[in-house]
C-alpha positions in Angstrom: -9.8 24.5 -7.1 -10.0 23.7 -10.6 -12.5 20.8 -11.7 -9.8 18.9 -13.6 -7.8 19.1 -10.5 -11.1 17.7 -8.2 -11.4 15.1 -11.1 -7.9 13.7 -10.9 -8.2 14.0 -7.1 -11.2 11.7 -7.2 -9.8 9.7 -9.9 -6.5 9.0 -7.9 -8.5 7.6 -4.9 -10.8 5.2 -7.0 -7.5 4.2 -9.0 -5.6 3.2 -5.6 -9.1 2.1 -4.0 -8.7 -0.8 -7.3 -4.9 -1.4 -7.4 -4.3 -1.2 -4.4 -7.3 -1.3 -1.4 -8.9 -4.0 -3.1 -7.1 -5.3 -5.4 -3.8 -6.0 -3.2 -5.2 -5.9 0.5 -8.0 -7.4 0.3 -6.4 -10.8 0.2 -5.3 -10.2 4.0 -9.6 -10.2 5.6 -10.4 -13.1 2.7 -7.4 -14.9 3.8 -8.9 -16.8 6.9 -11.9 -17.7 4.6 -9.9 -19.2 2.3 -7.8 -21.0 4.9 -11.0 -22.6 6.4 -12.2 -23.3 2.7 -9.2 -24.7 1.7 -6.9 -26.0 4.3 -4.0 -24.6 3.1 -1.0 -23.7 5.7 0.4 -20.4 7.1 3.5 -21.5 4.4 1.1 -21.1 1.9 -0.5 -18.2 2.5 2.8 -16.7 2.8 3.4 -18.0 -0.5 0.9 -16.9 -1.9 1.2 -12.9 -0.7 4.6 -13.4 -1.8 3.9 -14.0 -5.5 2.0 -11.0 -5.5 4.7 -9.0 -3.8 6.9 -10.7 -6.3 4.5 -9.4 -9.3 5.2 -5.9 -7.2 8.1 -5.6 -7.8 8.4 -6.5 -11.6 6.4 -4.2 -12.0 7.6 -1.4 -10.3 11.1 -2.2 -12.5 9.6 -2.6 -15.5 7.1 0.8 -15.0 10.4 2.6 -14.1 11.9 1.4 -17.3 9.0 2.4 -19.7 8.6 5.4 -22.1 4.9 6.3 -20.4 5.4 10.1 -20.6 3.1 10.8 -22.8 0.3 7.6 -23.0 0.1 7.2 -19.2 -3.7 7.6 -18.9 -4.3 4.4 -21.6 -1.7 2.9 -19.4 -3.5 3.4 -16.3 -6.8 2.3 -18.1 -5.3 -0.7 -19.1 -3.6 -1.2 -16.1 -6.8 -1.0 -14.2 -9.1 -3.6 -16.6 -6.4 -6.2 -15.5 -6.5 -5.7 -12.3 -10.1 -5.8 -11.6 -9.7 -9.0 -13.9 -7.7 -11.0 -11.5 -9.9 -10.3 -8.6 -13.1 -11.6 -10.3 -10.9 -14.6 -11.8 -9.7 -15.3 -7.6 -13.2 -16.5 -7.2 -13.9 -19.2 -10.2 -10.7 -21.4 -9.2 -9.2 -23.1 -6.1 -6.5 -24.3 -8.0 -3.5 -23.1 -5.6 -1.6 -22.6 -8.8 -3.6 -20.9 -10.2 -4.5 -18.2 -7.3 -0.4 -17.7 -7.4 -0.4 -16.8 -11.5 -3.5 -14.6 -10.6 -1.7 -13.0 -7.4 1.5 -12.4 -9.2 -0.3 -10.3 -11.7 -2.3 -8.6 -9.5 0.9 -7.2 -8.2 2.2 -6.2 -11.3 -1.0 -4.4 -11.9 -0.7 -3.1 -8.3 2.7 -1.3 -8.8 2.1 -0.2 -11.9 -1.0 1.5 -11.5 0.3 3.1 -8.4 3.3 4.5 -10.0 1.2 6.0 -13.0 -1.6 7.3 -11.1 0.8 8.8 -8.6 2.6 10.6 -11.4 -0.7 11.7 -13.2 -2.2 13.3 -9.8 0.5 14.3 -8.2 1.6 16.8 -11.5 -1.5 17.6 -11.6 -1.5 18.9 -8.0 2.0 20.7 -8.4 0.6 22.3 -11.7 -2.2 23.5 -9.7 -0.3 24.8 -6.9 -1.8 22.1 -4.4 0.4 19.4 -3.6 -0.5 19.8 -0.1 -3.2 17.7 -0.7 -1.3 14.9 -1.9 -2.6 13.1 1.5 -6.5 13.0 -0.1 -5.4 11.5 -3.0 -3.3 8.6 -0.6 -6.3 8.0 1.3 -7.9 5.8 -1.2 -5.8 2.9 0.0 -7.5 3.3 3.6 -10.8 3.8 2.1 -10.6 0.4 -0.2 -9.5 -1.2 3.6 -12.3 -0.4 5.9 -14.9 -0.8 2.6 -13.4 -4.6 2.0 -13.1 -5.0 5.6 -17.1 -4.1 5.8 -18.5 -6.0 3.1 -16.4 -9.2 3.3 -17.9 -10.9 6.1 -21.9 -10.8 4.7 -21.2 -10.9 1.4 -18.8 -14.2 2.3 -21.9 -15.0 4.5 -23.9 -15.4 1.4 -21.0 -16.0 -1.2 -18.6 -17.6 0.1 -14.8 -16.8 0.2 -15.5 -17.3 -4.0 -18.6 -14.7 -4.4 -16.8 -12.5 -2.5 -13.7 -11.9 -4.7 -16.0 -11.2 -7.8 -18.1 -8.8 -5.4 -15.3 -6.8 -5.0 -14.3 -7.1 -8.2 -17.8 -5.3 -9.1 -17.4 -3.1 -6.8 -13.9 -2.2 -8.5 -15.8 -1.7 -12.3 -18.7 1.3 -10.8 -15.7 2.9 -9.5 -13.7 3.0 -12.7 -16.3 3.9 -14.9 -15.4 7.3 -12.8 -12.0 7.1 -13.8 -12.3 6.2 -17.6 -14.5 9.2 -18.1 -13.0 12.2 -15.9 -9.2 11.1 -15.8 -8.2 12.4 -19.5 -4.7 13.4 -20.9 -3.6 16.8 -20.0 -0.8 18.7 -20.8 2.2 19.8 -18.2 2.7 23.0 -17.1 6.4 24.0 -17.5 5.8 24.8 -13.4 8.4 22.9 -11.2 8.6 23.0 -7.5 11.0 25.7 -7.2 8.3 28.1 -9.4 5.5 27.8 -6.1 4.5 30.7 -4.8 4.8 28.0 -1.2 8.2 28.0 0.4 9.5 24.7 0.2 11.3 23.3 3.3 15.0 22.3 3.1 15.5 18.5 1.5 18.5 16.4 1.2 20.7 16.2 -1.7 19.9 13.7 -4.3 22.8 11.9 -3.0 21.2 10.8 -0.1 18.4 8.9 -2.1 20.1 5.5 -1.6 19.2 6.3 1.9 15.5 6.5 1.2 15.5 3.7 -0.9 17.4 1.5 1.9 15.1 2.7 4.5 11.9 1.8 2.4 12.5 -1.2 1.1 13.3 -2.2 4.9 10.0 -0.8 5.6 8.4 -2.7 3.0 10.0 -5.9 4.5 8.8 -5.7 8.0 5.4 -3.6 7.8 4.1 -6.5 5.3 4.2 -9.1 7.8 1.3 -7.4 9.5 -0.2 -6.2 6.4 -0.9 -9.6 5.2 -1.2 -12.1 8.7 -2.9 -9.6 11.0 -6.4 -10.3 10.1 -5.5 -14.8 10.8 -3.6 -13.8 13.7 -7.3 -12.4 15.0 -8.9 -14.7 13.4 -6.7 -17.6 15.8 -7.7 -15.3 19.1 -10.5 -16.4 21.0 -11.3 -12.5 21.0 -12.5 -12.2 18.7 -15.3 -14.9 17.4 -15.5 -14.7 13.7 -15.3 -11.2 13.8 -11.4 -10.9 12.9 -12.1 -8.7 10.1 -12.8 -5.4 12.4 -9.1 -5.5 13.0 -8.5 -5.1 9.1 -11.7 -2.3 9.1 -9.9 -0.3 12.3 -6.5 -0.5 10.0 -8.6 1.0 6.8 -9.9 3.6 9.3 -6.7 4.5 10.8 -5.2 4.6 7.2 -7.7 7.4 5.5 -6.6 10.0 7.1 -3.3 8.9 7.8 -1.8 10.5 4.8 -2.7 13.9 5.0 -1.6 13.9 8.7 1.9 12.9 8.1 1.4 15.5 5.4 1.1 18.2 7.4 3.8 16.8 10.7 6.1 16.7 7.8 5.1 20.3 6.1 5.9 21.4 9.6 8.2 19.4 11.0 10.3 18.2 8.7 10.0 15.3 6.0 13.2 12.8 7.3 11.9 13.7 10.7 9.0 12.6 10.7 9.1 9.6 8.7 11.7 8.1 11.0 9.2 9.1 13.8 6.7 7.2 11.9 8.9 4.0 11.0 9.8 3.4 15.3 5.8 4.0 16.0 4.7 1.5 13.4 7.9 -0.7 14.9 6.2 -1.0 18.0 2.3 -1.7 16.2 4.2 -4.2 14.8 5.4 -6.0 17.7 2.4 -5.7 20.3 0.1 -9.0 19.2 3.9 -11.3 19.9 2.6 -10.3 23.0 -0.3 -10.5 23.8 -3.5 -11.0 21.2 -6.6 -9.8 23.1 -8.5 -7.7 20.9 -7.1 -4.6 22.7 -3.9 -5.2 21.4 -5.1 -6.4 18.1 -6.6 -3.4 17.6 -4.0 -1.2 19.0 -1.6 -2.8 16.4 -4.3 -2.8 13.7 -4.6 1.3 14.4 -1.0 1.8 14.3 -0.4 -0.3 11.5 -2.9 1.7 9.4 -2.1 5.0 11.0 1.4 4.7 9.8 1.8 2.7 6.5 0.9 5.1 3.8 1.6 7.9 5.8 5.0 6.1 5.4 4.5 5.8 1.7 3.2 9.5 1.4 6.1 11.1 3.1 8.6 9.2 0.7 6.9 9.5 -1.9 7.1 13.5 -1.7 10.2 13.9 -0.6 11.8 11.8 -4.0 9.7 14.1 -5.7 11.2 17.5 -4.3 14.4 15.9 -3.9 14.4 15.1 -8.1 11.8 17.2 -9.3 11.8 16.1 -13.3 11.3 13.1 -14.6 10.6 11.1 -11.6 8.9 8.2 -12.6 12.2 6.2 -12.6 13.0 7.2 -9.1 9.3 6.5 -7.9 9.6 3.3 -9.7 13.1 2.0 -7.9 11.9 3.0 -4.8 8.8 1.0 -5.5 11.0 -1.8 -6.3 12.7 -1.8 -3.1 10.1 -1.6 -1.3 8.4 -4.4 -3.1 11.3 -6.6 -3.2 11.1 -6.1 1.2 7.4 -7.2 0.8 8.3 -10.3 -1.4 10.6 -11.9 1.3 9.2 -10.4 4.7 5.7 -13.0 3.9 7.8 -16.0 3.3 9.7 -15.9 5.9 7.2 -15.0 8.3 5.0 -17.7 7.1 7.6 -20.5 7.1 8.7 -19.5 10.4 5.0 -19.3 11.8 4.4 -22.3 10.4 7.4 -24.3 12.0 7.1 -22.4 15.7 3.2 -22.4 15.4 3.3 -19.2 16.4 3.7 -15.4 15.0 5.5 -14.4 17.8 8.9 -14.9 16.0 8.2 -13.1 13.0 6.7 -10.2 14.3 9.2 -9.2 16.4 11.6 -9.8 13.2 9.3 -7.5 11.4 10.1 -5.0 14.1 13.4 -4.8 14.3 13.8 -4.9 10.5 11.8 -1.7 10.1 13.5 -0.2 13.3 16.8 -0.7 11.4 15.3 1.0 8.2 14.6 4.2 10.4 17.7 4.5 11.6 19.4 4.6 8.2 17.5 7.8 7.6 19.2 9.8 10.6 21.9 11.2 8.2 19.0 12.8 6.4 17.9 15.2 9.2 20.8 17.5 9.6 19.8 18.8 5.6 16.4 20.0 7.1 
């Protein structure tokens, strides 16, 4: 493999470790903290997730809207600084106001540096003839899970909930030193996906893309709900004794090598196949702690939940790449956008409705059936494969 390649490769995984890892998930195992710190209600934590889903998905429009062609690595740079900004700034207020202003443009950061970096890597991996490893570079999600999920609790032991966003944050500016000195401009190769030497398996016509986007923006509206309450949920079970954030680090796990699994099921399988496969097993992660939430369950869920929601993102990621091969940053970014716009209502609800029921019971089992819907929109898709 070509060092440029290994370097974009490595790159790609600090970049989403940043945006995305830290920089958006990390919220869900400081959450309780801040809860306890703070006071504030399940209402406001949904709130509060939701102004950065709501950041998401501005920025996934906006991105999708942008002339970035040819200055996406000082975008990404850019991009980046920002980001690790407003996880440093999380820990100098407790203004509530403030944490939403900061939230919101952590999500804007989020979806734009995922968009970019996934344009950047992925290129370079289908210039390179090695876009089967388009899993590796997804993993650094996972990886910025269990490494958040690790640290929190004794740095928070220390820190606080405060010293413990700016020790991420840190954490975020060693790893994109990497980036700002290996990820450089390069120029495409006139190579498309039809020029592989690989065989590409069947896909569906671009017609069928409002499918996708449907079923991912339903995705995005009922995976979130564990993706930002599972860690309180724990953190509410006798279980589990302070020690709520080894659900979030078994999710992280689950999630590194979730992506280059799904990867290969799909390689094999077939890509609408197997992300509809995926959608109905995350449907029933999500549902299990509505319950019951022993830790057995929690961490059943936790494993699924992490098993199954970039593999999710992988899958349709790559298939609206093979499906319209040039200039796909616009269709990247709507499907980002739907998918962000499901993760800016599925918190508010669930949190309101948590909060007036005292219980999650309700809104996981919402969660469920939502996404259960969103894979059953795609079975159109699987007689083009």
């Amino acid at each position: 493999m070509q060092k440029q390649t290994i370097h974009y490769l490595i790159g790609g995984v600090f970049a989403l470790m940043i945006a995305m890892g830290i920089g958006r998930f990390s919220y869900t195992v400081i959450l309780p903290y801040m809860q306890e710190a703070s006071g504030f209600s399940r209402a406001t934590a949904g709130y509060l997730a939701t102004s950065n889903y709501l950041g998401y998905l501005i920025g996934a429009l906006v991105v999708g809207r942008l002339p970035i062609e040819q200055k996406r690595v000082p975008f990404l740079q850019a991009g980046l600084i920002i980001s690790m900004l407003t996880t440093a700034f999380m820990g100098f207020t407790e203004t509530i106001i403030i944490w939403y202003v900061l939230r919101f443009i952590s999500g804007v950061m989020s979806a734009f540096i995922f968009v970019v970096i996934a344009s950047l890597v992925l290129d370079q991996l289908a210039d390179s003839n090695k876009s089967h490893l388009s899993g590796l570079f997804y993993s650094g999600v996972g990886i910025g899970i269990a490494i958040s999920a690790i640290i929190v609790s004794p740095i928070h032991a220390i820190f606080k909930w405060n010293g413990t966003w700016i020790a991420l944050a840190l954490l975020c500016v060693l790893l994109f030193v990497f980036i700002a000195l290996f990820i450089k401009p390069i120029p495409r190769s006139k190579k498309q996906w039809g020029n592989q030497s690989i065989p590409l398996p069947k896909m569906p016509p671009k017609s069928w893309m409002k499918w996708l986007i449907i079923a991912y923006s339903l995705e995005g509206l009922g995976y979130i709900v564990t993706g930002t309450f599972i860690v309180s949920i724990a953190q509410e079970s006798t279980s589990f004794h302070g020690n709520a954030a080894l659900v979030w680090f078994v999710a992280g796990l689950a999630a590194i090598p979730s992506c280059i699994v799904c990867s290969k099921l799909a390689q094999r399988y077939g890509y609408v196949k197997i992300l509809l496969i995926s959608m109905v097993v995350q449907a029933v992660g999500i549902a299990l702690p509505a319950f019951a939430t022993n830790s057995i369950m929690l961490y059943i869920s936790a494993f699924i939940f992490g098993a199954t929601f970039m593999g999710i993102t992988t899958i349709v990621t790559t298939l609206a790449r093979r499906i319209v091969p040039v200039n796909n940053h616009q269709i990247l970014g709507y499907l980002t956008a739907g998918y962000a716009l499901g993760q800016m209502v599925g918190p508010t609800v669930a949190g309101v409705l948590a909060n007036s029921i005292n219980s999650y019971q309700y809104p996981l089992v919402g969660a469920a059936i939502v996404v259960i819907i969103g894979a059953m929109s795609l079975l159109g898709g699987i007689k083009y494969e």
